[in-house]
mmCIF file of the N, C-alpha and C atoms, coordinates in Angstrom:
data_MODEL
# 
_entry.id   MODEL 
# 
loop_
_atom_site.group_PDB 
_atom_site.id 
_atom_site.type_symbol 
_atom_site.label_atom_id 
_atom_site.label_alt_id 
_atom_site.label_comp_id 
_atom_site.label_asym_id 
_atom_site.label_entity_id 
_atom_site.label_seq_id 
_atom_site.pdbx_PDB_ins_code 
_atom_site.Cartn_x 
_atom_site.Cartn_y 
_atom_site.Cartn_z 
_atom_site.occupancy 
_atom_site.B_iso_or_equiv 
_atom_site.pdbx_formal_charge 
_atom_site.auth_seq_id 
_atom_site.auth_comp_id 
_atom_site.auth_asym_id 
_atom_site.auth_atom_id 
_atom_site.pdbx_PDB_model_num 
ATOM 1   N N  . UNK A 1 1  ? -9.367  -31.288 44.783 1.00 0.00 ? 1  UNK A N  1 
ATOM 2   C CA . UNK A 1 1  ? -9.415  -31.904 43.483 1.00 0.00 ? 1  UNK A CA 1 
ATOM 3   C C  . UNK A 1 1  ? -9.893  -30.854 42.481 1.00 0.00 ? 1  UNK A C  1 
ATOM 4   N N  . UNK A 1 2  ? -8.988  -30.871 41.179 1.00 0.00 ? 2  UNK A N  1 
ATOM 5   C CA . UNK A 1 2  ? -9.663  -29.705 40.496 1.00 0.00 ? 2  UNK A CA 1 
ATOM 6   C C  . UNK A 1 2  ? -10.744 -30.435 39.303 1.00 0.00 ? 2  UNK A C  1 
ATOM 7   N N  . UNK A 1 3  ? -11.274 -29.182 39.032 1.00 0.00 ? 3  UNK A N  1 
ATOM 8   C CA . UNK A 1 3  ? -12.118 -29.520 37.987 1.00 0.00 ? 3  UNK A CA 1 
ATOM 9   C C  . UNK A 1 3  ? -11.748 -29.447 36.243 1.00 0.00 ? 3  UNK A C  1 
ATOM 10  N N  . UNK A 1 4  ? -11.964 -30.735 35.696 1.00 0.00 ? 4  UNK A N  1 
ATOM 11  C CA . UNK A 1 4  ? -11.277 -30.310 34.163 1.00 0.00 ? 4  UNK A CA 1 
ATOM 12  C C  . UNK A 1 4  ? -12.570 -29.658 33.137 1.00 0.00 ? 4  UNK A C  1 
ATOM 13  N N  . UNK A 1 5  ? -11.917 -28.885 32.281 1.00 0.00 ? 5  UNK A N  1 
ATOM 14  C CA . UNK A 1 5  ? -13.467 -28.267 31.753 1.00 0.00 ? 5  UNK A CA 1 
ATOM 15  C C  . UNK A 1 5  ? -13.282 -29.882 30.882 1.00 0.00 ? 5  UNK A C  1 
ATOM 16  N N  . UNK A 1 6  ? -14.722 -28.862 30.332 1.00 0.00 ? 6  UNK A N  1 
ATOM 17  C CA . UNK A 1 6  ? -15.290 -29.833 29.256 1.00 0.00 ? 6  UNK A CA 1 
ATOM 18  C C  . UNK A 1 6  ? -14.473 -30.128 28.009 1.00 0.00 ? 6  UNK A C  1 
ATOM 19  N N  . UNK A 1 7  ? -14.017 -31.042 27.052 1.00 0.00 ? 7  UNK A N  1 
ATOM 20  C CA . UNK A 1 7  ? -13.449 -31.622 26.089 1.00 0.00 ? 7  UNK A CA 1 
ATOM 21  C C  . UNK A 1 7  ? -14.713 -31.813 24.926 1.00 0.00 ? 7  UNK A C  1 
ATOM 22  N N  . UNK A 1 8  ? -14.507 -30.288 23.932 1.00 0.00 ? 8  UNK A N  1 
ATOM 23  C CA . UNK A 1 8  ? -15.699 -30.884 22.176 1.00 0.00 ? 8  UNK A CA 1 
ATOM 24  C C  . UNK A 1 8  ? -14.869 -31.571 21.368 1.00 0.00 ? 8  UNK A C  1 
ATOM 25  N N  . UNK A 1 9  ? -15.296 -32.423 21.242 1.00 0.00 ? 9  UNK A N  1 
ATOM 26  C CA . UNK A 1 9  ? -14.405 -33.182 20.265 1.00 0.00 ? 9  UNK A CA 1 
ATOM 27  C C  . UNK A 1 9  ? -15.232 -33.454 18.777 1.00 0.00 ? 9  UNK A C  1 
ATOM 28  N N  . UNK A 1 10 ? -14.659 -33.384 17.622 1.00 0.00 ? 10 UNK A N  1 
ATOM 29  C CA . UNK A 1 10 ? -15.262 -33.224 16.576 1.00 0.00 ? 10 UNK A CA 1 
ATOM 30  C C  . UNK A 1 10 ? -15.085 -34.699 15.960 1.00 0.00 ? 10 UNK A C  1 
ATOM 31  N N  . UNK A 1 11 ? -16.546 -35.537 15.283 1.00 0.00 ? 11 UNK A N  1 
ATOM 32  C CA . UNK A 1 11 ? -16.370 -37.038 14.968 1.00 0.00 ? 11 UNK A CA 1 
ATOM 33  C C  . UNK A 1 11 ? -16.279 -36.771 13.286 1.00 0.00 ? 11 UNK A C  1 
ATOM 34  N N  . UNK A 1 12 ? -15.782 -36.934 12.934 1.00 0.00 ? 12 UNK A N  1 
ATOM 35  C CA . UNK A 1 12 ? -15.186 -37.077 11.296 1.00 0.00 ? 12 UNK A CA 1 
ATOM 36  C C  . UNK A 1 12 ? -16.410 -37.594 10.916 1.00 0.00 ? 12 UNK A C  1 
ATOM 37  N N  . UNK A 1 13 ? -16.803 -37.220 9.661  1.00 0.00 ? 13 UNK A N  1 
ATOM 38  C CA . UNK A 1 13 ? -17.675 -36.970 8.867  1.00 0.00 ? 13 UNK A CA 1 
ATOM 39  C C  . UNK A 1 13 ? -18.095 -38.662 8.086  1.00 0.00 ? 13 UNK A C  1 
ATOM 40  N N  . UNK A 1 14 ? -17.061 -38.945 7.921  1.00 0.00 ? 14 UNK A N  1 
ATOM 41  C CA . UNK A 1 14 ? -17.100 -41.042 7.834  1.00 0.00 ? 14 UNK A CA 1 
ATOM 42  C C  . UNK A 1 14 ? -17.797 -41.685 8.728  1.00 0.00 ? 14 UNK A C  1 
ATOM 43  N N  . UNK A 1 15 ? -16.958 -41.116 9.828  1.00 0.00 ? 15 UNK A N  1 
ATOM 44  C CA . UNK A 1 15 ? -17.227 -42.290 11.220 1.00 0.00 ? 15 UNK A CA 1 
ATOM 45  C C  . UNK A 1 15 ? -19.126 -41.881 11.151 1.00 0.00 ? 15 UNK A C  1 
ATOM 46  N N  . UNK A 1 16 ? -19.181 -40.465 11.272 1.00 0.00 ? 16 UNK A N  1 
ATOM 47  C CA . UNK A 1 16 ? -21.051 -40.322 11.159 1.00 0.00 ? 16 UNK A CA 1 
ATOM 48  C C  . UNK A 1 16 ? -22.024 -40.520 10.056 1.00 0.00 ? 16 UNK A C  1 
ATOM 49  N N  . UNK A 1 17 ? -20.887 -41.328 8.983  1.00 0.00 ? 17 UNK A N  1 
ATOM 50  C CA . UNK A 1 17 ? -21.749 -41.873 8.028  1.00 0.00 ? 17 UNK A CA 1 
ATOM 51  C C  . UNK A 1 17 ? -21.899 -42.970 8.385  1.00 0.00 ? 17 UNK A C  1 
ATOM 52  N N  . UNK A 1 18 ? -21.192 -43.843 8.990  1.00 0.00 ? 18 UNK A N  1 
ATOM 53  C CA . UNK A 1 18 ? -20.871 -44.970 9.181  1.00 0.00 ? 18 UNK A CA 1 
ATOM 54  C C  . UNK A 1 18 ? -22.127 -45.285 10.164 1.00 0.00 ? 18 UNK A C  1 
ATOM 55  N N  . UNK A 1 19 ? -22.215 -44.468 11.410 1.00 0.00 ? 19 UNK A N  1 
ATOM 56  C CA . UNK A 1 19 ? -22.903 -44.529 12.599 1.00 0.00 ? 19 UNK A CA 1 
ATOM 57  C C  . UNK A 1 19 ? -24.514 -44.593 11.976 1.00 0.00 ? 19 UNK A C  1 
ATOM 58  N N  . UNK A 1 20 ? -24.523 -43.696 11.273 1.00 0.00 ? 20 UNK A N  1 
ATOM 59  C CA . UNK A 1 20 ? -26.020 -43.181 10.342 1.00 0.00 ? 20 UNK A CA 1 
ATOM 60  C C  . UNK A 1 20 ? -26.360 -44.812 10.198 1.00 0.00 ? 20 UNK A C  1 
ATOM 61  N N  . UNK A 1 21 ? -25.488 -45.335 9.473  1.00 0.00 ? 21 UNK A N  1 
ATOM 62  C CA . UNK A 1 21 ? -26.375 -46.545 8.381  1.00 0.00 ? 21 UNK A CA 1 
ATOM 63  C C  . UNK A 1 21 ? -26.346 -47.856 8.896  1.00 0.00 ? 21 UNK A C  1 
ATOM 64  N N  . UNK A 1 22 ? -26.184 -47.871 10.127 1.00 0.00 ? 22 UNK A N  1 
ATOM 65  C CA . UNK A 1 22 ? -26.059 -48.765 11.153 1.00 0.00 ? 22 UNK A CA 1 
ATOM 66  C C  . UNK A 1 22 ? -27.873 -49.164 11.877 1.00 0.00 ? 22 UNK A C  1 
ATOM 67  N N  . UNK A 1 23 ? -28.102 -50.465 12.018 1.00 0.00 ? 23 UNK A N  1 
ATOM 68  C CA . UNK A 1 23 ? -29.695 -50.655 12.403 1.00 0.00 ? 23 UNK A CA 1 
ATOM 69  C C  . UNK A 1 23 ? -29.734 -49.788 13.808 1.00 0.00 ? 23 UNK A C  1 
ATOM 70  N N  . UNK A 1 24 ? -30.737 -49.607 14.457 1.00 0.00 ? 24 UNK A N  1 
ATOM 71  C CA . UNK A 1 24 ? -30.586 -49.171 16.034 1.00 0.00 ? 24 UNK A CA 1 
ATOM 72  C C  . UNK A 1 24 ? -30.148 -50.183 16.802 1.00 0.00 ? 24 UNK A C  1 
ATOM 73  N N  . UNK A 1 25 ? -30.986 -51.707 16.587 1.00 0.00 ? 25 UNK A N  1 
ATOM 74  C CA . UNK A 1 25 ? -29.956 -52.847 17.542 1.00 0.00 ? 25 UNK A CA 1 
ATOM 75  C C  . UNK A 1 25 ? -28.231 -52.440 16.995 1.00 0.00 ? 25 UNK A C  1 
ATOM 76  N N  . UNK A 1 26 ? -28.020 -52.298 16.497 1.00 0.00 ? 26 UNK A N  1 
ATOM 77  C CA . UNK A 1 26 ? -26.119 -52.287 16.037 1.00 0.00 ? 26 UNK A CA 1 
ATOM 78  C C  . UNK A 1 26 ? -25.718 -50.999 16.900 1.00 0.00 ? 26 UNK A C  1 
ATOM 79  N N  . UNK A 1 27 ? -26.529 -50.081 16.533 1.00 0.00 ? 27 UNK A N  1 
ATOM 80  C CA . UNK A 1 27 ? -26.142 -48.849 18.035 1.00 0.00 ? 27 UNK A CA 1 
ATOM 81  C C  . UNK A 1 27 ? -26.546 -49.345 19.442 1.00 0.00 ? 27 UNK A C  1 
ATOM 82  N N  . UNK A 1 28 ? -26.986 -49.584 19.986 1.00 0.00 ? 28 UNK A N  1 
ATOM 83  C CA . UNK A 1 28 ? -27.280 -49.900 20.970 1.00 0.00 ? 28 UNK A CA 1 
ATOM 84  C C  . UNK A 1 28 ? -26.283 -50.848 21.417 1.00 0.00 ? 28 UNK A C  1 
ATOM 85  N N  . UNK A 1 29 ? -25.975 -51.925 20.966 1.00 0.00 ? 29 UNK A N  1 
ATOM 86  C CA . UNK A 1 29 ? -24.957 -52.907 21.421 1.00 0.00 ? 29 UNK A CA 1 
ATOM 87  C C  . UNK A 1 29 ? -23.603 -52.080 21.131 1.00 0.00 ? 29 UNK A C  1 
ATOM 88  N N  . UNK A 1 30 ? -23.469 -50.985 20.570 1.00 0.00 ? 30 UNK A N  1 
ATOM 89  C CA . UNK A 1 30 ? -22.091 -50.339 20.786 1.00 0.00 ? 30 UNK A CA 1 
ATOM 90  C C  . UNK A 1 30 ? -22.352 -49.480 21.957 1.00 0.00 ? 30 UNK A C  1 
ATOM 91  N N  . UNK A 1 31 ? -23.586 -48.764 22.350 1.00 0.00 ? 31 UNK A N  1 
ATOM 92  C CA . UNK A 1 31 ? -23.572 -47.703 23.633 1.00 0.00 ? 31 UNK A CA 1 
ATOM 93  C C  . UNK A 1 31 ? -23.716 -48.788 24.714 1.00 0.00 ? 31 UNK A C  1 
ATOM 94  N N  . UNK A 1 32 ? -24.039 -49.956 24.309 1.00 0.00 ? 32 UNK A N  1 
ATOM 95  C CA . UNK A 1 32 ? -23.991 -51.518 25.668 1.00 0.00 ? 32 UNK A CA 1 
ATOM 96  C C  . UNK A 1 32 ? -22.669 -51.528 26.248 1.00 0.00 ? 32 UNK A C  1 
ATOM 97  N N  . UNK A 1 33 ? -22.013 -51.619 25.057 1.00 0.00 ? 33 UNK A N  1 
ATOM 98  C CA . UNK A 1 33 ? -20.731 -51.726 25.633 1.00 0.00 ? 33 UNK A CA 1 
ATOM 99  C C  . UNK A 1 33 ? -19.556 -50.872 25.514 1.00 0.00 ? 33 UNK A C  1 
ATOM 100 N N  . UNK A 1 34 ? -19.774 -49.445 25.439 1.00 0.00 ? 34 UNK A N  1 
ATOM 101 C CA . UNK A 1 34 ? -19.082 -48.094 26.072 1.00 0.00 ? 34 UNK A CA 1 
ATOM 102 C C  . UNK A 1 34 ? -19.935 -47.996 27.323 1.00 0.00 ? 34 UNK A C  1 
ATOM 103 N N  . UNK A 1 35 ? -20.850 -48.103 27.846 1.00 0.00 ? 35 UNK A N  1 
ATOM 104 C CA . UNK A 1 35 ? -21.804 -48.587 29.403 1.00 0.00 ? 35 UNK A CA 1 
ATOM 105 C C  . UNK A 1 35 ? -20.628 -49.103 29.924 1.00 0.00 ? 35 UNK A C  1 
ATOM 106 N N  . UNK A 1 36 ? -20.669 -50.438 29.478 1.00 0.00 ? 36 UNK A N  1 
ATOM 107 C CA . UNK A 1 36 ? -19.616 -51.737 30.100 1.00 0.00 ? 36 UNK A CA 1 
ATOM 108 C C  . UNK A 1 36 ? -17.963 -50.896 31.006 1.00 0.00 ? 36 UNK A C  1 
ATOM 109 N N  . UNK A 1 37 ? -18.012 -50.869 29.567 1.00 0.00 ? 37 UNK A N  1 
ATOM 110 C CA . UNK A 1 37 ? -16.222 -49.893 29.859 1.00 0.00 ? 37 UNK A CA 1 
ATOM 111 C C  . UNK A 1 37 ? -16.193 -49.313 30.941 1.00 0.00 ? 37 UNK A C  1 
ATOM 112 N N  . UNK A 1 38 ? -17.198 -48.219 31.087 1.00 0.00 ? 38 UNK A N  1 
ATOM 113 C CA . UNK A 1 38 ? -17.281 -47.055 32.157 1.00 0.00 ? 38 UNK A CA 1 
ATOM 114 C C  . UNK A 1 38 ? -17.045 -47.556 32.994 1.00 0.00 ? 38 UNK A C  1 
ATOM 115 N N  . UNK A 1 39 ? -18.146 -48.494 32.939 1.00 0.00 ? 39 UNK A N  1 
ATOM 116 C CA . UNK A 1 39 ? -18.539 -49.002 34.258 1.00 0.00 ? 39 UNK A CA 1 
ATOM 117 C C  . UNK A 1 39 ? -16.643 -49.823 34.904 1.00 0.00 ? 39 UNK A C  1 
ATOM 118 N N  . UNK A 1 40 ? -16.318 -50.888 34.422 1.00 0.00 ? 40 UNK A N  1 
ATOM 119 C CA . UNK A 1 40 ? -15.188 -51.623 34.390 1.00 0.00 ? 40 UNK A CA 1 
ATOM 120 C C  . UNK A 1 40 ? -13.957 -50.397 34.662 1.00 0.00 ? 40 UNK A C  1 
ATOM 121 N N  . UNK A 1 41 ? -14.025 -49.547 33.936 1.00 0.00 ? 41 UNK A N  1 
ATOM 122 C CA . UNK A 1 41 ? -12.906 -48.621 34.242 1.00 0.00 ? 41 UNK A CA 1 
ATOM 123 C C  . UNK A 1 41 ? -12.855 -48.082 35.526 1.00 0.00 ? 41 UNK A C  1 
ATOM 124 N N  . UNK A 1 42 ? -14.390 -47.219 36.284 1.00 0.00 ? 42 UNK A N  1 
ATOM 125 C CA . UNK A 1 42 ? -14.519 -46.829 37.194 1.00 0.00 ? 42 UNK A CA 1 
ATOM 126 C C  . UNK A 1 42 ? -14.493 -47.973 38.353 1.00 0.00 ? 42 UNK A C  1 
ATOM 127 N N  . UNK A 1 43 ? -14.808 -48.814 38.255 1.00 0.00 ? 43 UNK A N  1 
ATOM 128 C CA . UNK A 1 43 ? -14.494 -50.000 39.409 1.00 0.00 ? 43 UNK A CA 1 
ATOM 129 C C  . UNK A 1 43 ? -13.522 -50.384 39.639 1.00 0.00 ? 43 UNK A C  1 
ATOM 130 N N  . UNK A 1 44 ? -12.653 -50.292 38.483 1.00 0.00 ? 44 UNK A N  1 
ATOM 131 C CA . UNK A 1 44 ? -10.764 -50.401 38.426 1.00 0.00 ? 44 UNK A CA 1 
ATOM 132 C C  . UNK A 1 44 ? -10.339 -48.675 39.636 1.00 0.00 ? 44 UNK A C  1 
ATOM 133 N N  . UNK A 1 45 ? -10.701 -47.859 39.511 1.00 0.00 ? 45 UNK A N  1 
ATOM 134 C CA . UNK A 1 45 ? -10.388 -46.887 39.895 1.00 0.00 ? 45 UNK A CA 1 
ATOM 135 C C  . UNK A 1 45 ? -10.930 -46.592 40.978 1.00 0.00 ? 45 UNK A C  1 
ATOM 136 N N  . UNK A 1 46 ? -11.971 -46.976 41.624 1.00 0.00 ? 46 UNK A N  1 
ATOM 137 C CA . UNK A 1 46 ? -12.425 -46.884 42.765 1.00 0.00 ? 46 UNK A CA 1 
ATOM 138 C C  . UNK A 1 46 ? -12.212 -47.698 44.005 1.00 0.00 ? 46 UNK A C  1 
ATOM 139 N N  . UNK A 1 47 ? -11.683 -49.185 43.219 1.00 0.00 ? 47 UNK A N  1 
ATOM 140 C CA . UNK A 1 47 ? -10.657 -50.294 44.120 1.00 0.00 ? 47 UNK A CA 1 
ATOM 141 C C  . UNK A 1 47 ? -9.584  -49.641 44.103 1.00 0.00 ? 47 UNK A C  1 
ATOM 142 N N  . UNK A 1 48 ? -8.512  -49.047 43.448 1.00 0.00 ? 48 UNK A N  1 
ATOM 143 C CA . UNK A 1 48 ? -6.901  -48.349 43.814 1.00 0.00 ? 48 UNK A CA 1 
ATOM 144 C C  . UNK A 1 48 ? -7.874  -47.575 44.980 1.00 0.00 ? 48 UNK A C  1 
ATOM 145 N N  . UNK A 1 49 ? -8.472  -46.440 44.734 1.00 0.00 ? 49 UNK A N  1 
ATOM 146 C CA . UNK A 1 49 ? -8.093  -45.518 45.888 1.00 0.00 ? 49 UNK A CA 1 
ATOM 147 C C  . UNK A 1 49 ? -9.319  -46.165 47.477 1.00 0.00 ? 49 UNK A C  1 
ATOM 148 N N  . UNK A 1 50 ? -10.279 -46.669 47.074 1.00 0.00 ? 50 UNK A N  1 
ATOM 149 C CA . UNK A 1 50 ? -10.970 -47.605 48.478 1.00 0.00 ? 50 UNK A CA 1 
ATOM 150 C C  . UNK A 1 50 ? -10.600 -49.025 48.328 1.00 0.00 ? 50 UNK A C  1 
ATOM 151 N N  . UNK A 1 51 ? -9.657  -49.678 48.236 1.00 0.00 ? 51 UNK A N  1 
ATOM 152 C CA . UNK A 1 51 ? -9.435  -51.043 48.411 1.00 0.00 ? 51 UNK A CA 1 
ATOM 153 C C  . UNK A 1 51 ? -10.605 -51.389 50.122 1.00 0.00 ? 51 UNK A C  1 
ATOM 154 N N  . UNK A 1 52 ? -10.076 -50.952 50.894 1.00 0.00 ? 52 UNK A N  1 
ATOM 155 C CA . UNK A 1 52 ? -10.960 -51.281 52.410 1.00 0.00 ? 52 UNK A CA 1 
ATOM 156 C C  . UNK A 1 52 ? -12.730 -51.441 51.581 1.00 0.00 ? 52 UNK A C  1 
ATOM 157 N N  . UNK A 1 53 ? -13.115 -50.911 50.938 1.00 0.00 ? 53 UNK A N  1 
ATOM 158 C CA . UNK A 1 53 ? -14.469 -51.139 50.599 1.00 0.00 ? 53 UNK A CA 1 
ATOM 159 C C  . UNK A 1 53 ? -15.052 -52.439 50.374 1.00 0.00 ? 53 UNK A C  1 
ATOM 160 N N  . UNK A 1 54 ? -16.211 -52.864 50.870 1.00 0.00 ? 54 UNK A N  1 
ATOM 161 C CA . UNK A 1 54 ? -16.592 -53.670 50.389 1.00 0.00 ? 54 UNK A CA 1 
ATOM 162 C C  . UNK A 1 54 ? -17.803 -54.200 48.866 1.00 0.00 ? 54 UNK A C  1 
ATOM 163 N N  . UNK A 1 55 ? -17.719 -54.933 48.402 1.00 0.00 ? 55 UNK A N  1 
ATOM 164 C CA . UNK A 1 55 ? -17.877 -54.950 47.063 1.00 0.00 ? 55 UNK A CA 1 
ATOM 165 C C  . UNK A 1 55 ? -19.833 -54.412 47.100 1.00 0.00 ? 55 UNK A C  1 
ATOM 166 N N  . UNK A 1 56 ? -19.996 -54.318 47.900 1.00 0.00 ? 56 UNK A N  1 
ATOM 167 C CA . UNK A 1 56 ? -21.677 -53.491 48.040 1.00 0.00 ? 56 UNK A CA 1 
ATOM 168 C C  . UNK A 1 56 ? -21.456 -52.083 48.023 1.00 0.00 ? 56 UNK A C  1 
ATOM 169 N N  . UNK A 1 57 ? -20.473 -51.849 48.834 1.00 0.00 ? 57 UNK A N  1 
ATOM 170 C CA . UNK A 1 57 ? -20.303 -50.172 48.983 1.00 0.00 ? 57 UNK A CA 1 
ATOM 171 C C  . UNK A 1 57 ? -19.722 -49.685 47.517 1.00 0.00 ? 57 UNK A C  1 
ATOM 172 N N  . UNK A 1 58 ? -19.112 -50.418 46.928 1.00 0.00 ? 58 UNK A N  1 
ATOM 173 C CA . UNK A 1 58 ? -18.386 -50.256 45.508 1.00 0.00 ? 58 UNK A CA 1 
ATOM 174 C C  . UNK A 1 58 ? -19.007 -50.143 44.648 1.00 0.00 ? 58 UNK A C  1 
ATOM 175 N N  . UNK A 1 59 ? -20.265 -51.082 44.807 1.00 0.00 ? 59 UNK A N  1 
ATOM 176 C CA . UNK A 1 59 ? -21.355 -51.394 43.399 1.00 0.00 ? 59 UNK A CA 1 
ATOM 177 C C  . UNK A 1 59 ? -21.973 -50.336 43.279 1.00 0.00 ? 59 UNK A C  1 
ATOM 178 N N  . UNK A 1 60 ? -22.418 -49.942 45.262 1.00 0.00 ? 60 UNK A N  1 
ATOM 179 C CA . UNK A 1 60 ? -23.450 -48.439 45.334 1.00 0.00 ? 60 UNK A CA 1 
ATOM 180 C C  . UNK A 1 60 ? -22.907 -47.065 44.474 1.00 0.00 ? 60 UNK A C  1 
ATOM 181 N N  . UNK A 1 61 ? -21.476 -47.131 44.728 1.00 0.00 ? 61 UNK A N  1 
ATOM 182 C CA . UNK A 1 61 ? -21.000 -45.947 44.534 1.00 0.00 ? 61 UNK A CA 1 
ATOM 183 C C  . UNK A 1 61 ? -21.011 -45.775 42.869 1.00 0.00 ? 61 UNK A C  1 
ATOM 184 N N  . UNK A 1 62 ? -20.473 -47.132 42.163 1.00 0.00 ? 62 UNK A N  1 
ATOM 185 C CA . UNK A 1 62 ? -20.383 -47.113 40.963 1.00 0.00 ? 62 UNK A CA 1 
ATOM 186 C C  . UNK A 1 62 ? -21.791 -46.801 40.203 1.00 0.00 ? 62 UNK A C  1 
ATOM 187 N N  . UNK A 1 63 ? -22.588 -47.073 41.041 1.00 0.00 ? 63 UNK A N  1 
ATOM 188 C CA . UNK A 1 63 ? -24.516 -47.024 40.325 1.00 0.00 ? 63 UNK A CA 1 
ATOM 189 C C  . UNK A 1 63 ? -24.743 -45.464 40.532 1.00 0.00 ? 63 UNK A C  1 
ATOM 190 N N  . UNK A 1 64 ? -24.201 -44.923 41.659 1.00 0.00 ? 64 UNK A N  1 
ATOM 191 C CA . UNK A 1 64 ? -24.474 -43.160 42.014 1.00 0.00 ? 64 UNK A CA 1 
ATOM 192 C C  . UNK A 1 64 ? -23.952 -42.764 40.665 1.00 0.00 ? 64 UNK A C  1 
ATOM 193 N N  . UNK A 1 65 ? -22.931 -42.828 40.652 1.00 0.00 ? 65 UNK A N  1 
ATOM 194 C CA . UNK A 1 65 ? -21.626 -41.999 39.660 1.00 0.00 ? 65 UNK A CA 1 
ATOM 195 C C  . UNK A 1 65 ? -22.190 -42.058 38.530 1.00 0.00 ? 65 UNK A C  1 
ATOM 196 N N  . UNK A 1 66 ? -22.763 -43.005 37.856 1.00 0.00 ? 66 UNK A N  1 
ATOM 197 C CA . UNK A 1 66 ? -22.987 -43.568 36.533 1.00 0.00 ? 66 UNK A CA 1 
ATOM 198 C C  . UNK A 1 66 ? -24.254 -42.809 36.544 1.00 0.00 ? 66 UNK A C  1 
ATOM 199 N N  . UNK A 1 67 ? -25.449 -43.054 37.393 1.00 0.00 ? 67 UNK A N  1 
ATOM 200 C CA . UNK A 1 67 ? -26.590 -42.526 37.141 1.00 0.00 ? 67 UNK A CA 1 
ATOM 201 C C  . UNK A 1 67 ? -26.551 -41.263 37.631 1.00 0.00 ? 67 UNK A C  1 
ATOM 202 N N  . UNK A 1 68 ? -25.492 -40.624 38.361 1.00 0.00 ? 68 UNK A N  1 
ATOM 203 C CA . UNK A 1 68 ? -25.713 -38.956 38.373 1.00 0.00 ? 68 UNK A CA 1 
ATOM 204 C C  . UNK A 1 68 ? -26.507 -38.657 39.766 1.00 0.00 ? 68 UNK A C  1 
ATOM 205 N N  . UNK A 1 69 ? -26.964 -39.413 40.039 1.00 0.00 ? 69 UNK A N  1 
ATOM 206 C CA . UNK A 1 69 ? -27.704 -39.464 41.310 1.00 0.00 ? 69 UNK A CA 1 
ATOM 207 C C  . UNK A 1 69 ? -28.016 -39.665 42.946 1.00 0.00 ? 69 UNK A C  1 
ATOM 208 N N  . UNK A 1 70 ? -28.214 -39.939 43.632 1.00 0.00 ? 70 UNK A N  1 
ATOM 209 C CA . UNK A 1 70 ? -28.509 -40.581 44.613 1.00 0.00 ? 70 UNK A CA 1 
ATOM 210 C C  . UNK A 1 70 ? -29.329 -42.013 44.634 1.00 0.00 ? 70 UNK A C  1 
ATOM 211 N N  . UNK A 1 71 ? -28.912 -42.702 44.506 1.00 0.00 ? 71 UNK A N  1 
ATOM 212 C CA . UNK A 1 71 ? -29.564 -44.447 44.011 1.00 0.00 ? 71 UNK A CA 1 
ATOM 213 C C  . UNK A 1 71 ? -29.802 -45.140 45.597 1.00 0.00 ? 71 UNK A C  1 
ATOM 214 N N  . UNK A 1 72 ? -29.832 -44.389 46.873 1.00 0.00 ? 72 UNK A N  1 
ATOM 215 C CA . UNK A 1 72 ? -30.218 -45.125 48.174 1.00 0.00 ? 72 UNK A CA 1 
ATOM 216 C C  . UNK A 1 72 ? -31.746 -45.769 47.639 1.00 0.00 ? 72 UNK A C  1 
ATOM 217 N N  . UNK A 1 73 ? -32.461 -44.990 47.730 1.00 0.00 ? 73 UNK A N  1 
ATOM 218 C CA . UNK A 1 73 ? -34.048 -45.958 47.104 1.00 0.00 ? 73 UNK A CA 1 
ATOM 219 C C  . UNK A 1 73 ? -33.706 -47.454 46.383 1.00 0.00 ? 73 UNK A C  1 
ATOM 220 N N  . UNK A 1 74 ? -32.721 -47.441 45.572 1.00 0.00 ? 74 UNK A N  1 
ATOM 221 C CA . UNK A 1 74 ? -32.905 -48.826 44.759 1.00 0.00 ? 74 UNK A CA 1 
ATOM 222 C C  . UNK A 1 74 ? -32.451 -49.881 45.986 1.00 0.00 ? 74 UNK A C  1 
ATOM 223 N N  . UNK A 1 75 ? -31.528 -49.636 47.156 1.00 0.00 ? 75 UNK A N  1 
ATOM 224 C CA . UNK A 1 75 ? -31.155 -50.691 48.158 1.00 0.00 ? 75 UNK A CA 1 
ATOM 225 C C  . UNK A 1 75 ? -31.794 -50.739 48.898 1.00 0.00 ? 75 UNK A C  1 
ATOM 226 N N  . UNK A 1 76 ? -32.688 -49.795 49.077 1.00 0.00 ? 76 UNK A N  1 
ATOM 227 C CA . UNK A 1 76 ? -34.069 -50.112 50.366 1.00 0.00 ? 76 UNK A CA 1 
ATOM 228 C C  . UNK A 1 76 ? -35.011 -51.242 50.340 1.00 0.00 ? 76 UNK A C  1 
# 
């Protein structure tokens, strides 16, 4: 599997005015639900290629991926 570099992408100067004048609850419920997505996208994608998995081994894997980590401690 190869590796893709990294993607800078530049946010238009609106959209970060826009973001600016927004309360922190109003950010937060938008990074809630780009969370959501990830999450939903990668579980879409991890059922195509492990369908045989079961929905524990799926959740584990999706909680590793997301948090970057090793997450065995949280199922102990």
């Amino acid at each position: 599997m190869s590796t893709r570099p990294p993607v800078v992408e530049i946010i238009d100067p609106i959209q970060v005015d826009a973001l600016r004048k927004q309360i922190p609850p109003q950010r937060l419920l938008i990074a809630a639900g780009m969370w959501e997505t990830a999450r939903v996208m990668l579980q879409g994608t991890l059922t195509q290629q492990h369908p045989e998995w079961s929905v524990e081994r799926l959740n584990r894997e999706i909680a590793r991926r997301m948090c970057h980590r090793d997450i065995r401690s949280l199922y102990e």
